[in-house]
C-alpha positions as CSV (number, residue, x, y, z in Angstrom):
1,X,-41.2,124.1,139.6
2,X,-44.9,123.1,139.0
3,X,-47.4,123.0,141.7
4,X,-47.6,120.3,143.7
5,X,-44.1,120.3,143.8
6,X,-40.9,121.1,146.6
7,X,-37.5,122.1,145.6
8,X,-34.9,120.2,147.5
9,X,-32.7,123.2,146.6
10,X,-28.7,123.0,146.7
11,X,-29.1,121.6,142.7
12,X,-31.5,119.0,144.0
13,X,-34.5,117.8,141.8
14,X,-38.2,118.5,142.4
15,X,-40.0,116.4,144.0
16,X,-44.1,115.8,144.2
17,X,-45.5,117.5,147.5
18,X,-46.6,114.2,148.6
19,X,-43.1,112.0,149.0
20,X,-41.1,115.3,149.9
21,X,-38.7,114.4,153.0
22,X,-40.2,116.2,156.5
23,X,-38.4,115.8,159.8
24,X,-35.1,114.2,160.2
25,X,-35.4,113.5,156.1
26,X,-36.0,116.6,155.1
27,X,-32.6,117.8,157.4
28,X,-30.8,114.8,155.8
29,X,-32.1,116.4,152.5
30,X,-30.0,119.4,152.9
31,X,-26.8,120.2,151.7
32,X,-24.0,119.8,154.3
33,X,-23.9,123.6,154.5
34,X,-27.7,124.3,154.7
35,X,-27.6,121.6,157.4
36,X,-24.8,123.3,159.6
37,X,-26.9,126.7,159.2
38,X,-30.0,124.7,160.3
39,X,-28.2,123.5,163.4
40,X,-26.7,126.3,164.2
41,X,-30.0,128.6,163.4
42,X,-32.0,126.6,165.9
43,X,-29.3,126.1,168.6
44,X,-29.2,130.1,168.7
45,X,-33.5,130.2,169.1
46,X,-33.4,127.4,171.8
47,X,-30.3,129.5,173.2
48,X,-32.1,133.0,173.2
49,X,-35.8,130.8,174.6
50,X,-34.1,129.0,177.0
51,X,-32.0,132.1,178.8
52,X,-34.8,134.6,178.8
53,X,-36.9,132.1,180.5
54,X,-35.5,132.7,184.1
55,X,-36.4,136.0,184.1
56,X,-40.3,135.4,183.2
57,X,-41.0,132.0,185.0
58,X,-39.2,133.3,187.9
59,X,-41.4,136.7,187.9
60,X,-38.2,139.2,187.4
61,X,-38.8,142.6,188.5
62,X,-37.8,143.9,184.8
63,X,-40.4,141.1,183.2
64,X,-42.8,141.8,185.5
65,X,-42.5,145.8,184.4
66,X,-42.7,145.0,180.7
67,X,-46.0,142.2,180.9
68,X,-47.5,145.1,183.0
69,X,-46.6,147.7,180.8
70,X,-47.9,145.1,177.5
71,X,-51.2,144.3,179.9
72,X,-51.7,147.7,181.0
73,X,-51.9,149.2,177.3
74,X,-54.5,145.8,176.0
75,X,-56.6,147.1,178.4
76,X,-56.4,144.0,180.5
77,X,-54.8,145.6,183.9
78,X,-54.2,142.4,186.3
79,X,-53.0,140.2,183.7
80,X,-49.1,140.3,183.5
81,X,-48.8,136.8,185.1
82,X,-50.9,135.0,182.6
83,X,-49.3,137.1,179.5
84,X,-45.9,136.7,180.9
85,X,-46.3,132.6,181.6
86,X,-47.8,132.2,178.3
87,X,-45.1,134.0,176.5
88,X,-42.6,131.4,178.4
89,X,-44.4,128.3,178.2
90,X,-44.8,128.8,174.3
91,X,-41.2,129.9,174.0
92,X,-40.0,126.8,175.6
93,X,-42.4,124.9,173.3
94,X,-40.6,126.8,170.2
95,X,-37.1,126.0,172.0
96,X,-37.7,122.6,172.4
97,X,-39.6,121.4,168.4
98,X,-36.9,123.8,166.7
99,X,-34.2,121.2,168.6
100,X,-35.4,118.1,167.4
101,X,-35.1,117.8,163.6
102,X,-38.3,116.0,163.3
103,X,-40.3,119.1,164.3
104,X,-37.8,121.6,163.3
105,X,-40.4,123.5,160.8
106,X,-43.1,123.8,163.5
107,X,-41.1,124.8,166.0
108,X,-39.2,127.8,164.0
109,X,-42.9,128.9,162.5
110,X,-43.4,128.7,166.1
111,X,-40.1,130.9,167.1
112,X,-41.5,133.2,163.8
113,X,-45.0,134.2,165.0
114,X,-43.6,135.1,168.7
115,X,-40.6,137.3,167.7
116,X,-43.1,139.1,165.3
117,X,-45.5,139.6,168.1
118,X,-42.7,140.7,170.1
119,X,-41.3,143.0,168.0
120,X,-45.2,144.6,167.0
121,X,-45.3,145.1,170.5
122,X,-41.9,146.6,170.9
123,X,-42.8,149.3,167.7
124,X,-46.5,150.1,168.6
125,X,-46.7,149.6,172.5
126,X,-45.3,151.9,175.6
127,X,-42.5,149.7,175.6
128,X,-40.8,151.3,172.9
129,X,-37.5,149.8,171.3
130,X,-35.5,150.4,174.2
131,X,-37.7,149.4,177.5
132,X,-34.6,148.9,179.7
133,X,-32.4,151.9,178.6
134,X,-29.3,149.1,177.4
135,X,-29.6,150.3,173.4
136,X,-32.5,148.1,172.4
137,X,-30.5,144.4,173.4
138,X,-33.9,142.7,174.0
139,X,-35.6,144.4,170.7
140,X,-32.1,143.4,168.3
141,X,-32.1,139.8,169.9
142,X,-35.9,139.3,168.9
143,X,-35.2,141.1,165.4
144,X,-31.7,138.5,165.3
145,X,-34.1,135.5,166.6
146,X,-36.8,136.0,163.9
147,X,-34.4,136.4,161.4
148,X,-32.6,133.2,162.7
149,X,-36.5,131.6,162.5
150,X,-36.8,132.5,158.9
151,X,-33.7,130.7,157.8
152,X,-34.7,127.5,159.2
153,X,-37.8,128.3,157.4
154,X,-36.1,128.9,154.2
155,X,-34.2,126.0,154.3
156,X,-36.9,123.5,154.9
157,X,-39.2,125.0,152.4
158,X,-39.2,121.8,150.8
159,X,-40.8,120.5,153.8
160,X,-43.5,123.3,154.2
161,X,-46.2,120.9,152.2
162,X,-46.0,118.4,153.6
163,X,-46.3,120.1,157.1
164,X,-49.3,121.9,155.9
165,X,-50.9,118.8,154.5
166,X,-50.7,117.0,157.9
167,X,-52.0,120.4,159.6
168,X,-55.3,120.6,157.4
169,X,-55.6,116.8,158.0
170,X,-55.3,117.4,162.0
171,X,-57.8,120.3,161.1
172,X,-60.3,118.2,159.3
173,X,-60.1,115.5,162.1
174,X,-62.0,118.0,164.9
């Protein structure tokens, strides 16, 4: 494959950067079995997003004890509630592009760069792997979630051009 190129994969030719399928044409792209992972990939992320959610919106005792825990150890004692909304507000973001096939890619890079960040917390913080004593659930759902992330990413790397193309355009228009 030369540069400027995207792999359709599945046995599919090259094609230029430039006319490679994003969105909904990039899913319908696919082979029928990459497209069922897709779906099913993102269906666990906006799953795992949306459930978690009641306990940080809602301020849950246990949520509110990790944030603090997380804010405590920045150095910014006082500010669980803004982590801890922010952390839910750009999950449901994640939950809600990764759904929609035209905005799948920005919404599992999305799902990508907040399980890292939870998981680098989880090693290097207080928190620890285990912060609830229940054999790590919340630290192997994250770990499950990112990996879940990265095959939506792998299968739409045909589309990952394209997407960055329009992102340096947006970049250049500020």
């Amino acid at each position: 494959m030369s540069l400027g190129t995207a792999s359709l994969g599945g046995g599919l030719p090259a094609v230029p950067a430039a006319v490679a399928p994003t969105g909904a044409a990039g899913l319908a792209a696919l082979p029928r079995a990459a497209r069922i992972a897709s779906w099913l990939a993102a269906g666990w992320i906006a799953w795992e997003f949306g459930y978690y959610e009641q306990y940080k919106l809602t301020g849950n005792e246990g949520s509110v004890e990790l944030f603090t825990t997380l804010s405590t150890w920045l150095g910014t004692p006082g500010g669980e509630k803004p982590f801890r909304l922010f952390v839910g507000i750009q999950e449901i973001i994640a939950a809600v592009l990764v759904l929609l096939p035209w905005t799948r890619v920005p919404g599992a890079a999305l799902s990508f760069v907040t399980m890292a960040g939870a998981i680098f917390f989880h090693v290097v913080s207080p928190l620890g792997i285990d912060p609830y004593g229940d054999g790590g659930t919340l630290f192997k759902e994250a770990v499950f979630t990112l990996g879940m992330s990265a095959l939506i990413l792998a299968l739409h790397r045909h589309e990952l051009p394209g997407w960055l193309a329009r992102l340096k355009a947006a970049a250049g228009r500020s």
